[in-house]
N, C-alpha and C positions, 0 to 999 in steps of 0.2 A: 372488671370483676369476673372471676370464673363462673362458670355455673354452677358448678359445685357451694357455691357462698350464697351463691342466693337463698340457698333449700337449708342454709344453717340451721337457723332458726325454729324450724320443722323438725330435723333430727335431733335437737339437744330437746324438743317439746317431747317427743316419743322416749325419747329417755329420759328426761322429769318424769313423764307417768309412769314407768316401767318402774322404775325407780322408787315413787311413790306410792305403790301399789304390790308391791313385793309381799311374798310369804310371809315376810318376818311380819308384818303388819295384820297380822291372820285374813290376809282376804283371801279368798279361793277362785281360781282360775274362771268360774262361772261366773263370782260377780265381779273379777276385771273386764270380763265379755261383755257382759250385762251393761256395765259402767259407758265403757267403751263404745257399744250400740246405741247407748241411750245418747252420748256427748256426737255421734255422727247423726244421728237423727235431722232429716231436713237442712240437709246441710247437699251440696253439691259440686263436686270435683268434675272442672272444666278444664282442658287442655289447650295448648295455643303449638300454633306452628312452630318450628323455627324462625326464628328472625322476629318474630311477632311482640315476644317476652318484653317489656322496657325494664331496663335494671336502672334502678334509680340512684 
């Protein structure tokens, strides 16, 4: 598997919400931020080595 396929999953999620959250849908920039802040809230981004990652 590339690395690249791993992280799919991740960029088509950030584009569902871009997506879902668009102008047309009258939300405005602050409460996508807002949104956004609230949905990362308590949550924590850990990093691994090279070689560490298991692709399943």
């Amino acid at each position: 598997m590339v690395a690249g396929e791993a992280y799919l999953h991740r960029y088509l999620a950030e584009f569902d919400f871009r997506y879902n959250r668009r102008a047309a849908l009258k939300i405005s920039d602050a409460e996508r931020a807002e949104d956004l802040l609230r949905n990362a809230r308590d949550k924590r981004l850990t990093y691994r080595r090279i070689g560490e990652a298991s692709y399943a």
